[in-house]
N, CA, C and O atoms as a printed pandas DataFrame, in Angstrom:
     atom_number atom_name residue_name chain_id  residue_number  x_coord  y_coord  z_coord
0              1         N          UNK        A               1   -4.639    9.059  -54.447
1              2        CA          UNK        A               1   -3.497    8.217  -54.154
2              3         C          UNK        A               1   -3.774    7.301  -52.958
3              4         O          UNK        A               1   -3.358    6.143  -52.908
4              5         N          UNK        A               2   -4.620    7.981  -51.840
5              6        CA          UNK        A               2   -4.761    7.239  -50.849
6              7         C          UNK        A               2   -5.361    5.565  -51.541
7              8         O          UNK        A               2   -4.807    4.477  -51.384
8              9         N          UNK        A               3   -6.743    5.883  -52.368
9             10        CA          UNK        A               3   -7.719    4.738  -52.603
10            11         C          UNK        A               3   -6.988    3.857  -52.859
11            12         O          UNK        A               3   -7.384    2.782  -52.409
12            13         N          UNK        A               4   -5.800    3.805  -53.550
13            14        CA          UNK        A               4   -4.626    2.999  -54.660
14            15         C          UNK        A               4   -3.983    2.502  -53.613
15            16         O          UNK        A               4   -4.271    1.315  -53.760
16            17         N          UNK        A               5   -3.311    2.547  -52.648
17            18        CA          UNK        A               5   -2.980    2.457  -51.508
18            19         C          UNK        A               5   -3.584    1.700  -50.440
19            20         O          UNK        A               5   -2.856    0.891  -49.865
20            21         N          UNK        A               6   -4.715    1.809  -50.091
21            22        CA          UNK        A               6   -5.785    1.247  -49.823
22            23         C          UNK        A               6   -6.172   -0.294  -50.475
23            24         O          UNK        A               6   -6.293   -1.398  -49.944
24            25         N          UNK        A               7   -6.285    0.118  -51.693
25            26        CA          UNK        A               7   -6.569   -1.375  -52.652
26            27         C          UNK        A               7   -5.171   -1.961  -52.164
27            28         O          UNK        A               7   -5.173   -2.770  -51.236
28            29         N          UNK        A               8   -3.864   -1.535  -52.825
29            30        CA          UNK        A               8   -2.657   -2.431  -52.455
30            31         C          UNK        A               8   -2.467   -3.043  -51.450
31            32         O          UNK        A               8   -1.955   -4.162  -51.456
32            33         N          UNK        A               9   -2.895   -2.342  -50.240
33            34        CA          UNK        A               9   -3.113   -3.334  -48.571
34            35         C          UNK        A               9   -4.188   -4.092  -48.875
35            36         O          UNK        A               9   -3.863   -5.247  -48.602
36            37         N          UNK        A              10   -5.365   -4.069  -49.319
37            38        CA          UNK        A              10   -6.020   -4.896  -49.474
38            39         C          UNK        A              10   -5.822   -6.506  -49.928
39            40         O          UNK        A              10   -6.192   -7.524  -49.342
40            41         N          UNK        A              11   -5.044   -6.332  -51.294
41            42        CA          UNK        A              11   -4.116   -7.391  -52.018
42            43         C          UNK        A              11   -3.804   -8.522  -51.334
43            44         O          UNK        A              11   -4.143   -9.696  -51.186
44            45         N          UNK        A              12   -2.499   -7.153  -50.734
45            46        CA          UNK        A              12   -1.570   -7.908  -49.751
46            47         C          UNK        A              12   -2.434   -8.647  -48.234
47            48         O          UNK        A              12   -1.787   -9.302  -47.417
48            49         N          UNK        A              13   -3.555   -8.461  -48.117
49            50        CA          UNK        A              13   -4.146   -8.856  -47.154
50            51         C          UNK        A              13   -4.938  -10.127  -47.276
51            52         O          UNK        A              13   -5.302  -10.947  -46.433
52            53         N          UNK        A              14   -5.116  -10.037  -48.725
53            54        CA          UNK        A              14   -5.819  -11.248  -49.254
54            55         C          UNK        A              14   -4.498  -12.086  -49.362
55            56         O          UNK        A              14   -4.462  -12.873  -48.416
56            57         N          UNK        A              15   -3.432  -12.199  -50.151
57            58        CA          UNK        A              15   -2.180  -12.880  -49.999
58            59         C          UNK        A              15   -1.706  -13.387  -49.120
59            60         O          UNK        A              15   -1.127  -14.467  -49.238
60            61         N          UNK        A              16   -1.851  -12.571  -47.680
61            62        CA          UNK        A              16   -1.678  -12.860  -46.455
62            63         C          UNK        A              16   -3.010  -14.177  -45.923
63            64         O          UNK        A              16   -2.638  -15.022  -45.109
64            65         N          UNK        A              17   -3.989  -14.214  -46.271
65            66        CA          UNK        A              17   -5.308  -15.114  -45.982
66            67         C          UNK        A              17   -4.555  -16.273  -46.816
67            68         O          UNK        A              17   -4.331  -17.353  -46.270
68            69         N          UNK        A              18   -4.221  -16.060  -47.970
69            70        CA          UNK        A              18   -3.959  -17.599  -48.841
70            71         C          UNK        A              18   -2.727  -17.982  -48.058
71            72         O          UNK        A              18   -2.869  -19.205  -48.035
72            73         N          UNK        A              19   -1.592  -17.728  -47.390
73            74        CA          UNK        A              19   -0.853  -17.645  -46.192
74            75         C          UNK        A              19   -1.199  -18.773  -45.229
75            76         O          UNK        A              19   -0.702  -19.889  -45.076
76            77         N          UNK        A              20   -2.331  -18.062  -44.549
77            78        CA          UNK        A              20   -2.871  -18.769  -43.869
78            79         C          UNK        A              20   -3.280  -20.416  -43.678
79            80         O          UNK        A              20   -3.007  -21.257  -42.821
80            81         N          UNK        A              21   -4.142  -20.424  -45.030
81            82        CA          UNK        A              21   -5.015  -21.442  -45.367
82            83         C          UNK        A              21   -3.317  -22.588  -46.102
83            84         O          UNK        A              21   -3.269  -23.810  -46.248
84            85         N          UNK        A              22   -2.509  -21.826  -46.314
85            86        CA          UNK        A              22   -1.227  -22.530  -46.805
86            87         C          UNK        A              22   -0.362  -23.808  -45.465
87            88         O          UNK        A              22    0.140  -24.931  -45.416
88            89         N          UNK        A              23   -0.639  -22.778  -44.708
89            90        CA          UNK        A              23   -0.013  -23.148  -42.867
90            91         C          UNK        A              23   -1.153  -24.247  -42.434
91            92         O          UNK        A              23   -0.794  -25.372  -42.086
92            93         N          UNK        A              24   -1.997  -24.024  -42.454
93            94        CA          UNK        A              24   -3.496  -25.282  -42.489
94            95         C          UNK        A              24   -2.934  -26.154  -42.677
95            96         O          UNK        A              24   -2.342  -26.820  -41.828
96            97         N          UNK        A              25   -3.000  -26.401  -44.101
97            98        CA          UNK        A              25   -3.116  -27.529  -45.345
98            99         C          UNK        A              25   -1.591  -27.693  -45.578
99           100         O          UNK        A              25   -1.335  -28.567  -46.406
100          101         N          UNK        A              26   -0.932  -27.303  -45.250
101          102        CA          UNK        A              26    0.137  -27.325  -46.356
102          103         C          UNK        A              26    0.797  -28.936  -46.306
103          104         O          UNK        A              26    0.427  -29.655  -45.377
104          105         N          UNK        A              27    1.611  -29.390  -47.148
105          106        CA          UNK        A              27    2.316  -30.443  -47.500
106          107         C          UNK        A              27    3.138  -30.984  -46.659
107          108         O          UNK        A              27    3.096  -32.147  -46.258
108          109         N          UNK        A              28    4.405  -29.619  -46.181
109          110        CA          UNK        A              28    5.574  -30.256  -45.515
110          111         C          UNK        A              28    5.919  -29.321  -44.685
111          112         O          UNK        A              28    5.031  -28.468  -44.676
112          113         N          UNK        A              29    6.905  -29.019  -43.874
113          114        CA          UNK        A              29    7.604  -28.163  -43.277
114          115         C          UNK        A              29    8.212  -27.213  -43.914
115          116         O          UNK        A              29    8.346  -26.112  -43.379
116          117         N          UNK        A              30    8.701  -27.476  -45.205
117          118        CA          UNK        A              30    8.888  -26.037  -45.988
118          119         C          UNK        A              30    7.638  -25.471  -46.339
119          120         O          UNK        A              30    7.553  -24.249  -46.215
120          121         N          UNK        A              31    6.936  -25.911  -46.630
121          122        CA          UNK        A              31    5.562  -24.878  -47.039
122          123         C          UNK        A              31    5.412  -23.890  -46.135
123          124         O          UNK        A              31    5.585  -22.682  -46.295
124          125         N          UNK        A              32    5.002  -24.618  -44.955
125          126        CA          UNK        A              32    4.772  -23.817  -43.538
126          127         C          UNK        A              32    5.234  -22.902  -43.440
127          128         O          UNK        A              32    4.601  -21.847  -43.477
128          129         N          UNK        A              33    7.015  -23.001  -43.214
129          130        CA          UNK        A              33    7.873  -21.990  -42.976
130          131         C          UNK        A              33    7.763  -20.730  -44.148
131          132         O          UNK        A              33    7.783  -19.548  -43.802
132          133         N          UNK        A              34    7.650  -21.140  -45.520
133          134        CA          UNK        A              34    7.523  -20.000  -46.418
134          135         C          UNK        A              34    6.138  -19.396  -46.474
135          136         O          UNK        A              34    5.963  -18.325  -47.055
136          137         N          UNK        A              35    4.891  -20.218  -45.737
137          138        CA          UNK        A              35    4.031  -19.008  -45.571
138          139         C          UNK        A              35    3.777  -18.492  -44.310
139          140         O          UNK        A              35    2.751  -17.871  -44.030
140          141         N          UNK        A              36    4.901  -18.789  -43.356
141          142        CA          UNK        A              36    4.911  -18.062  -42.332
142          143         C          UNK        A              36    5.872  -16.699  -42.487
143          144         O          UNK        A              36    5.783  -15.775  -41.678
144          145         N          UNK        A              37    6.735  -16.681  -43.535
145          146        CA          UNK        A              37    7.361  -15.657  -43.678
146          147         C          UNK        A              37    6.089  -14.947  -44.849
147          148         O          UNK        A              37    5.883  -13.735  -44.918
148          149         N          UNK        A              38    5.646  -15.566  -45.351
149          150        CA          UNK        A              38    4.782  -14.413  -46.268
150          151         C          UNK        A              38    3.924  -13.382  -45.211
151          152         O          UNK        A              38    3.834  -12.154  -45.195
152          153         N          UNK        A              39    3.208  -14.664  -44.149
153          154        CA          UNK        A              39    2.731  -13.936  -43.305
154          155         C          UNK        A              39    3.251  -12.510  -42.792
155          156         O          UNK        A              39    2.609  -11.467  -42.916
156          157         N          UNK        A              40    4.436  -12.619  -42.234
157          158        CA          UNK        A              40    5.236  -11.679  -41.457
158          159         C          UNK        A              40    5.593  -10.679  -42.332
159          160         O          UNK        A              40    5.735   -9.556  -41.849
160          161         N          UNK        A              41    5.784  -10.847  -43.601
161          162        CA          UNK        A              41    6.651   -9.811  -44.963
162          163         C          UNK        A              41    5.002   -8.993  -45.095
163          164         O          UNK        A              41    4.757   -7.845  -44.724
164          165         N          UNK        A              42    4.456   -9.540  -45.449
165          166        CA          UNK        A              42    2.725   -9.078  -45.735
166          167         C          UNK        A              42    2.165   -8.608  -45.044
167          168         O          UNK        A              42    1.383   -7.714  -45.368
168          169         N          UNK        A              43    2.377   -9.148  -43.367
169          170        CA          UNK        A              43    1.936   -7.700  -42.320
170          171         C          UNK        A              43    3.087   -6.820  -42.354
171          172         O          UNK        A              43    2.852   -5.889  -41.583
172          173         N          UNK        A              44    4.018   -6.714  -42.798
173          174        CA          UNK        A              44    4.931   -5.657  -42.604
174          175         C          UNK        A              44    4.454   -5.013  -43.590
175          176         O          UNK        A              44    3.999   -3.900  -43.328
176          177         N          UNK        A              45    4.403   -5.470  -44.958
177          178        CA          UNK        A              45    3.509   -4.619  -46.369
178          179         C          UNK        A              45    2.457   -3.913  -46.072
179          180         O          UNK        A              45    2.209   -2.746  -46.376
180          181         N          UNK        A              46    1.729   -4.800  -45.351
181          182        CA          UNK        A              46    0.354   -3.447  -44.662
182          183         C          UNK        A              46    0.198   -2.510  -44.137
183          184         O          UNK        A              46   -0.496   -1.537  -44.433
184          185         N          UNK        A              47    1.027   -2.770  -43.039
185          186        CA          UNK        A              47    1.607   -1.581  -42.134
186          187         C          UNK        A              47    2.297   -0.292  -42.371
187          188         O          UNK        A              47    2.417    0.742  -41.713
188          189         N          UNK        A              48    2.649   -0.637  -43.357
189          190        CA          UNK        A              48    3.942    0.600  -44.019
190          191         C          UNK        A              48    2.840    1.532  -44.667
191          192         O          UNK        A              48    2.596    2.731  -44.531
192          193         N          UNK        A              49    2.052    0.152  -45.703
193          194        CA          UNK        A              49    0.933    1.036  -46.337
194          195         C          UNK        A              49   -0.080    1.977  -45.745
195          196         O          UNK        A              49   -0.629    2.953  -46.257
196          197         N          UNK        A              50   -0.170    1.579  -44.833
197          198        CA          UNK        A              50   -1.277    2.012  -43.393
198          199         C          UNK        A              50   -0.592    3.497  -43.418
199          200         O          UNK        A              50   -1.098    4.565  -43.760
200          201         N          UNK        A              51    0.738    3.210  -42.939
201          202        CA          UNK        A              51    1.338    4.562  -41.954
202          203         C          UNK        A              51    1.523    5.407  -43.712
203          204         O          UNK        A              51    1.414    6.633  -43.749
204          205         N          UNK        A              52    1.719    4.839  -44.670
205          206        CA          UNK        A              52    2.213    5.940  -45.555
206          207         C          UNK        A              52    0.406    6.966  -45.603
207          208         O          UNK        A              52    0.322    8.192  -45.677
208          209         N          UNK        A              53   -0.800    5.972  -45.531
209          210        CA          UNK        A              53   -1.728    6.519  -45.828
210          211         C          UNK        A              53   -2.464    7.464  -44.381
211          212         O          UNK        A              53   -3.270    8.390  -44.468
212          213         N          UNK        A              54   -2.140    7.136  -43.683
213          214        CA          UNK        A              54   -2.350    7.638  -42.081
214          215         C          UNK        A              54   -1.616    8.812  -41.752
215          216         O          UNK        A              54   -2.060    9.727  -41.059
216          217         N          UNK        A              55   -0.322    8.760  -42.337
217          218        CA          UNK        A              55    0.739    9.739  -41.791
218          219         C          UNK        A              55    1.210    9.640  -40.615
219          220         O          UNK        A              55    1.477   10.637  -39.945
220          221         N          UNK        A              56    1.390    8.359  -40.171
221          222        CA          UNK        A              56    1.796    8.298  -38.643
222          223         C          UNK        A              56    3.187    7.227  -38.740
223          224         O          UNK        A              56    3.131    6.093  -39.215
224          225         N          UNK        A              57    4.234    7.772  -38.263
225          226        CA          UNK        A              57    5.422    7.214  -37.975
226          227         C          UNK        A              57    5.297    6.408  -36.436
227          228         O          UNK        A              57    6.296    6.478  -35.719
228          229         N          UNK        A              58    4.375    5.826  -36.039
229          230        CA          UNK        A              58    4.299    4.861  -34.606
230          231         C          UNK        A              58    4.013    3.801  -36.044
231          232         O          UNK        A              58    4.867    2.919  -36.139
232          233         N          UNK        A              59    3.426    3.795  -36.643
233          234        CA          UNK        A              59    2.508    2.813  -37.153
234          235         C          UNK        A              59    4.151    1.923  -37.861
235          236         O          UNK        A              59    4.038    0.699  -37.799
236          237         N          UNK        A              60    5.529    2.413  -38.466
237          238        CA          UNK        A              60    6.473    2.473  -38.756
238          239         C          UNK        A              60    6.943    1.360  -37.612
239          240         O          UNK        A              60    7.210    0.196  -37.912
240          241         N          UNK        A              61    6.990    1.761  -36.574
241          242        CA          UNK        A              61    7.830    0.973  -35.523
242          243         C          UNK        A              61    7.202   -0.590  -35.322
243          244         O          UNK        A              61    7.864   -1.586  -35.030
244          245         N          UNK        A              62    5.491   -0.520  -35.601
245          246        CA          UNK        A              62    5.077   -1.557  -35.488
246          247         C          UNK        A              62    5.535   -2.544  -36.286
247          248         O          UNK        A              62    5.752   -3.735  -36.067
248          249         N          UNK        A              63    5.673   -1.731  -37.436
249          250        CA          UNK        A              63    6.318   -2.509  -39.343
250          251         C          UNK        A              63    7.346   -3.368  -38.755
251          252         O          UNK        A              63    7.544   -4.580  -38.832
252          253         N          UNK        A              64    8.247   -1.945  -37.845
253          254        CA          UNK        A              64    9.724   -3.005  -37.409
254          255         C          UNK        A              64   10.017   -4.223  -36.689
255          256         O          UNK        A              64   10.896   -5.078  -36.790
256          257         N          UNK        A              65    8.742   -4.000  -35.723
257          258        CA          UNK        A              65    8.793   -4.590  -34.828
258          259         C          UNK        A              65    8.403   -6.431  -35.192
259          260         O          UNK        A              65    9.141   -7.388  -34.958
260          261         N          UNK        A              66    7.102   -6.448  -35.778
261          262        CA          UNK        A              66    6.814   -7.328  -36.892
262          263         C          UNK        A              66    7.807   -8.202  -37.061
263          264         O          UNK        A              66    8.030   -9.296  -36.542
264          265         N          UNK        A              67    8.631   -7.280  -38.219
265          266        CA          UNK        A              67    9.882   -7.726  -39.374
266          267         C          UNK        A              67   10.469   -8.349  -38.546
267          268         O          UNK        A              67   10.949   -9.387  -39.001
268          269         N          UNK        A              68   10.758   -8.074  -36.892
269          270        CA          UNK        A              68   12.433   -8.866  -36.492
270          271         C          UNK        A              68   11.379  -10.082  -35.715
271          272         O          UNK        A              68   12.037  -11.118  -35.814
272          273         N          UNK        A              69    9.990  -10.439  -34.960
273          274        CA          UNK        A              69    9.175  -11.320  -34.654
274          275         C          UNK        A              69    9.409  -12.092  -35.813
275          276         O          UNK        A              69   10.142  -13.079  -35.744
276          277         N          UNK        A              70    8.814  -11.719  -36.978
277          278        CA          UNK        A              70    9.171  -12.900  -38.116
278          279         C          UNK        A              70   10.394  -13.400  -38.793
279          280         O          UNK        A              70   10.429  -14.196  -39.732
280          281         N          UNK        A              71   11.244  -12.913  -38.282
281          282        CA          UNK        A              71   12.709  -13.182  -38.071
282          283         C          UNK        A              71   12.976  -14.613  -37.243
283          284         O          UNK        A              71   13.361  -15.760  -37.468
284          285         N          UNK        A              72   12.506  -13.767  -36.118
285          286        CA          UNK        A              72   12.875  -14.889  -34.713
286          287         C          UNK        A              72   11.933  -16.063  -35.002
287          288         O          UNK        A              72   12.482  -17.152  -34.832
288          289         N          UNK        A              73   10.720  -16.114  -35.376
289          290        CA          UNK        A              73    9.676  -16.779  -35.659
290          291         C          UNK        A              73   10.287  -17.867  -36.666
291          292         O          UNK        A              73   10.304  -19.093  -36.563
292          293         N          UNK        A              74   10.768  -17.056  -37.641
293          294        CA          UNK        A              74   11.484  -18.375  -38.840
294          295         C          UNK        A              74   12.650  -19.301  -38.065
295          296         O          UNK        A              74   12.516  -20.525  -38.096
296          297         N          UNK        A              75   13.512  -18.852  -37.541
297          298        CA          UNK        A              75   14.795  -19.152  -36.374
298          299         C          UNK        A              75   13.959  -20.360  -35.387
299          300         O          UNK        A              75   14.339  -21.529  -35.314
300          301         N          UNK        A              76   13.095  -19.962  -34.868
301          302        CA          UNK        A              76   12.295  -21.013  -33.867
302          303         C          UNK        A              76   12.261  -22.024  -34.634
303          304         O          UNK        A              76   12.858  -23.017  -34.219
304          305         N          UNK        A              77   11.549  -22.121  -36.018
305          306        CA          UNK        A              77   10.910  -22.997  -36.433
306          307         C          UNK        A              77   11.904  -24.402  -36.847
307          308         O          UNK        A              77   11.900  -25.613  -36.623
308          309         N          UNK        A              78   12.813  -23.301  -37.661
309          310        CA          UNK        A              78   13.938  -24.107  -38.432
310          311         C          UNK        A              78   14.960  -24.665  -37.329
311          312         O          UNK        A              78   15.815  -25.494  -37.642
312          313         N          UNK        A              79   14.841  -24.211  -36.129
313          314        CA          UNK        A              79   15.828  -25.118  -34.603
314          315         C          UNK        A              79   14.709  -26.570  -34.426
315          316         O          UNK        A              79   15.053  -27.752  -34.413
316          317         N          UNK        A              80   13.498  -26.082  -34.320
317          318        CA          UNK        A              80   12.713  -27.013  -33.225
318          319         C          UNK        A              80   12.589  -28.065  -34.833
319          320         O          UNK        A              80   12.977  -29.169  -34.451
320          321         N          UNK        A              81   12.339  -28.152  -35.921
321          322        CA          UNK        A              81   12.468  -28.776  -36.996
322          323         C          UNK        A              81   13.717  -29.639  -36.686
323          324         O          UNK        A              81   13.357  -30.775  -36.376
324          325         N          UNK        A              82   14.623  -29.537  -36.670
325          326        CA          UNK        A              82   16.133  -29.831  -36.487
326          327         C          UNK        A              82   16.348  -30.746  -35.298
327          328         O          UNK        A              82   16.936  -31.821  -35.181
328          329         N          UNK        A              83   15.671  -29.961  -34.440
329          330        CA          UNK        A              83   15.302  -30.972  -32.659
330          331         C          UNK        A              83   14.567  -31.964  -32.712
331          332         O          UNK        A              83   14.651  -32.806  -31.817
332          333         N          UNK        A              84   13.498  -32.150  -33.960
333          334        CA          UNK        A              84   12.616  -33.184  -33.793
334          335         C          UNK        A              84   12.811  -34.557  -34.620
335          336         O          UNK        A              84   12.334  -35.686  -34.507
336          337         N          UNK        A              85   14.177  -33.654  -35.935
337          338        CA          UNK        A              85   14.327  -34.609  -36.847
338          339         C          UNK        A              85   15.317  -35.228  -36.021
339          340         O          UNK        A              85   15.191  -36.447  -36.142
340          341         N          UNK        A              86   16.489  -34.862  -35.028
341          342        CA          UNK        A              86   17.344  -35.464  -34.045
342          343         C          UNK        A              86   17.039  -36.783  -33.590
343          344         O          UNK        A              86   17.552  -37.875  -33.835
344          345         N          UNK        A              87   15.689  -36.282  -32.571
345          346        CA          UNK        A              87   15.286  -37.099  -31.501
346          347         C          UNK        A              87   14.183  -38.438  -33.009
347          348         O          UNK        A              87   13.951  -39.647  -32.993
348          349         N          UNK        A              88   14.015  -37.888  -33.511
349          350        CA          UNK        A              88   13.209  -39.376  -34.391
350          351         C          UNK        A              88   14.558  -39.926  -35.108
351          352         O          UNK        A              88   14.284  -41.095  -35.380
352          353         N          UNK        A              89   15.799  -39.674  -35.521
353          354        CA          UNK        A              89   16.694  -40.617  -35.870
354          355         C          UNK        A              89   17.448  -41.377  -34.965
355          356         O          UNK        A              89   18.045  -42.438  -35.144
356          357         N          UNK        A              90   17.302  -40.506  -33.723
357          358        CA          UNK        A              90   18.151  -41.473  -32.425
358          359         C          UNK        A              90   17.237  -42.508  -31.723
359          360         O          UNK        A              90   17.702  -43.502  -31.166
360          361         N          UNK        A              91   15.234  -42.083  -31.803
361          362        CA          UNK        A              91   14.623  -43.158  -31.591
362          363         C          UNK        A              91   14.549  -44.564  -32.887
363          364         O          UNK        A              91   14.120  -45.701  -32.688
364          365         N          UNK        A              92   15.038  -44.080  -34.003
365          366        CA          UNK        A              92   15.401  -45.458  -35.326
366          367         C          UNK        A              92   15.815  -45.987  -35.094
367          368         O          UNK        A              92   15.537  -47.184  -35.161
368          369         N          UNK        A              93   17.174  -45.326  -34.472
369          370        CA          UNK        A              93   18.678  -45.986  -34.459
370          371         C          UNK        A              93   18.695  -46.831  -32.933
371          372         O          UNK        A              93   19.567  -47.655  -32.657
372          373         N          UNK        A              94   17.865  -46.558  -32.256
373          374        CA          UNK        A              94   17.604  -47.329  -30.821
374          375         C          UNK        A              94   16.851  -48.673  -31.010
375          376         O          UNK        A              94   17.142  -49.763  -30.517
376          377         N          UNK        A              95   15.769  -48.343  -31.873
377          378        CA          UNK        A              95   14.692  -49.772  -32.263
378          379         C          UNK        A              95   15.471  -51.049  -33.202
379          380         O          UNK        A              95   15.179  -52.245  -33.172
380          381         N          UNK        A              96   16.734  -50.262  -34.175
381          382        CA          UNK        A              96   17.674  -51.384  -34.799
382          383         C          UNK        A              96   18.564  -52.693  -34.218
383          384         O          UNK        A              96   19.699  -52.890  -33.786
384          385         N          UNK        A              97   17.159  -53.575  -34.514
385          386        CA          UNK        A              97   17.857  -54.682  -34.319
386          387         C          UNK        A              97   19.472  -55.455  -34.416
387          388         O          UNK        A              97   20.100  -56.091  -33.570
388          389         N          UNK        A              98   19.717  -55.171  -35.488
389          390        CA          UNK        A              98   21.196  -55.108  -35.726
390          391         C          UNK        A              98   22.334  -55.128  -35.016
391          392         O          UNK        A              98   23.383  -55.773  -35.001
392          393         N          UNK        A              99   21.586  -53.798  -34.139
393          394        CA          UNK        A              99   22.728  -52.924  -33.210
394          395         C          UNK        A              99   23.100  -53.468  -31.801
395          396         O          UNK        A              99   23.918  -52.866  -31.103
């Protein structure tokens, strides 16, 4: 059961790498943000797997600890997104001749 277990973190570890290379490259600001939560969901997937195969309930708290970082982590992103789209429509609306 352990090996099976083992492979499944593995998976999820490779999933977590395409993650990565997603945050690189990616397209737009939603990309980012959804493989920054894969990131965070996928180390929490490992971890659990770890402690179920380890037998250690510390390894548990790390899981938690993780989960609410990639919480706050998504929260950062989606404010400072919001702050930047602000300040570039109030620098538009300043350069309009019109006005």
């Amino acid at each position: 059961m352990n090996e099976f277990l083992y492979l499944a973190a593995t998976v999820v570890l490779a999933m977590v790498a395409l993650g990565l290379f997603r945050i690189l490259y990616g397209a737009g600001e939603a990309d980012r943000l959804m493989s920054a939560q894969l990131i965070g969901s996928g180390g929490v997937a490992v971890l659990l797997l770890l402690s179920v195969t380890m037998a250690s309930s510390a390894i548990v708290d790390v899981a938690l600890l993780l989960a609410l970082l990639a919480a706050f982590a998504s929260v950062a992103f989606v404010s400072t997104a919001e702050e930047l789209r602000a300040s570039v429509s109030e620098s538009e609306a300043g350069d309009d001749p019109d006005s």
